[in-house]
C-alpha positions in Angstrom: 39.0 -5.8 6.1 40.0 -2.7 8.3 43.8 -1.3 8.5 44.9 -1.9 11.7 46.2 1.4 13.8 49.7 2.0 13.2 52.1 0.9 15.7 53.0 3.5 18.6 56.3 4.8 19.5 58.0 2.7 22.2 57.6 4.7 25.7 61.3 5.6 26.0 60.7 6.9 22.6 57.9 9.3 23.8 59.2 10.0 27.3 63.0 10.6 26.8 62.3 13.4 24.5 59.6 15.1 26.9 61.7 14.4 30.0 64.2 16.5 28.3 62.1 19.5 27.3 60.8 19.6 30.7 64.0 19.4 32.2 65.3 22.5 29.8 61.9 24.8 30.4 63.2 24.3 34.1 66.3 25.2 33.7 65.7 28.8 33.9 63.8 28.5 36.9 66.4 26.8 38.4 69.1 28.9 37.3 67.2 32.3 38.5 67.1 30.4 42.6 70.7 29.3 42.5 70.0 25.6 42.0 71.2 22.2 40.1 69.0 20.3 38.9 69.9 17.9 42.0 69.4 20.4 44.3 66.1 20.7 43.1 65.5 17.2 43.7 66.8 16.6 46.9 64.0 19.8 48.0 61.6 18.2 46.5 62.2 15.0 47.9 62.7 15.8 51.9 59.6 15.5 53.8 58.3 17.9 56.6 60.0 15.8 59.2 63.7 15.2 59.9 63.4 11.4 59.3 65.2 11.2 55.7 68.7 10.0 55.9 71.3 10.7 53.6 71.8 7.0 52.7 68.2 6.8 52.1 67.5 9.8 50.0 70.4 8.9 47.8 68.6 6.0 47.4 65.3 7.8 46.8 66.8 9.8 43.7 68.8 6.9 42.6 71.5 9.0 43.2 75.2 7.3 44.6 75.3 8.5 48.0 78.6 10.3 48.1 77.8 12.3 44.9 75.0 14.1 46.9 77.1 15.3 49.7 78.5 17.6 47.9 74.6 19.0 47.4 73.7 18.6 50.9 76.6 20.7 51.6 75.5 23.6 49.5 72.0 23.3 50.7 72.9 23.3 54.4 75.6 26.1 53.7 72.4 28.2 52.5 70.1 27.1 55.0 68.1 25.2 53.2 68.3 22.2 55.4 69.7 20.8 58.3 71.5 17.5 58.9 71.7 16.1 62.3 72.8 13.1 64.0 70.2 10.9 64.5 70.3 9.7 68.3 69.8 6.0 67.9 73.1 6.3 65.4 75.5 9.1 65.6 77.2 7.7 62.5 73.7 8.2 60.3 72.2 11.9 60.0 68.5 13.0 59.7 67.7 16.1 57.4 65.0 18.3 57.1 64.0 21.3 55.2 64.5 24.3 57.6 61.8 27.3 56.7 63.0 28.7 54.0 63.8 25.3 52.4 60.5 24.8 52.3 60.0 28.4 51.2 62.3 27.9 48.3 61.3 24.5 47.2 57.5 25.9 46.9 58.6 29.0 44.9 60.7 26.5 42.6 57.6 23.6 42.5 55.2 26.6 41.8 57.2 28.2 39.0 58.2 24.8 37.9 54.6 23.8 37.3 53.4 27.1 36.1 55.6 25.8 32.8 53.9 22.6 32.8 50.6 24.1 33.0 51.7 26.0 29.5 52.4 22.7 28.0 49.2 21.1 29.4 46.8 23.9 28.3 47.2 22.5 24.8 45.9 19.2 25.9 41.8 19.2 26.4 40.9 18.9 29.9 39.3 15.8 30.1 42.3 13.8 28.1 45.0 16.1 30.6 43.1 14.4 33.8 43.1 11.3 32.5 46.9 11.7 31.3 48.1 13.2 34.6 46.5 10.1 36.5 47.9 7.4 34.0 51.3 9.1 34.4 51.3 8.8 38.0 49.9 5.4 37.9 52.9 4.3 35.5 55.4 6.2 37.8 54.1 4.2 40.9 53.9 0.9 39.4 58.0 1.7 37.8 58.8 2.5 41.5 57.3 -0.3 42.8 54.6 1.8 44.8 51.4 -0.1 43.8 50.3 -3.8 43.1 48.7 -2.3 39.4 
């Protein structure tokens, strides 16, 4: 009779902890540009084209939509992005990454996975491929992105 593989961790169990690391490596990469952590995440989330509304990246980064005025304040105050009225609604506004947004947030992104790519060197590359694709997969499939 063969012992049957121990039981895994639980998910949360696994990803909360590495969530957390990942979130403290960036920290200083972060701190060194003059960002939060949402600031950082409303960059990362703005496309290339002003159709993002505030409403609906709030909803994007399940963040409440007042709390990331104060963000889009900062960001626009630097010139990171622009918020404009959209001309079917006066009441709603569009934002986009101006230039050096998009400058910044690819610095950020590129330092930002430079410290991944530390953590992932330890991990052979086959199983890393495999582990990067499986992440996304689950991340898609949590955000209601694919079918499965």
């Amino acid at each position: 009779m063969s012992a049957s593989p121990p039981p895994r961790p639980g998910l949360a169990a696994m990803v909360v902890p590495l969530g957390r690391a990942l979130m403290a490596a960036e920290r200083p990469v972060l701190d060194a540009h003059g960002l939060t952590m949402w600031a950082y995440t409303v960059l990362s989330h703005l496309d290339e084209t002003p159709l993002r509304t505030q409403a609906a990246l709030a909803e994007t980064i399940h963040a409440d939509k007042t709390r990331i005025i104060a963000v889009l304040d900062d960001l626009e105050s630097r010139g990171l992005l622009t918020r404009r009225p959209d001309p079917k609604d006066r009441r709603v506004r569009l934002l986009s990454l101006t230039p050096e947004g998009r400058r910044l947030r690819g610095v950020v992104q590129a330092a930002v996975q430079a410290g991944e790519e530390q953590l992932l060197g330890r991990v052979p590359e086959a199983d890393r491929e495999v582990f990067l694709r499986a992440l996304r997969l689950v991340y898609e499939v949590s955000q209601g992105r694919t079918g499965g």
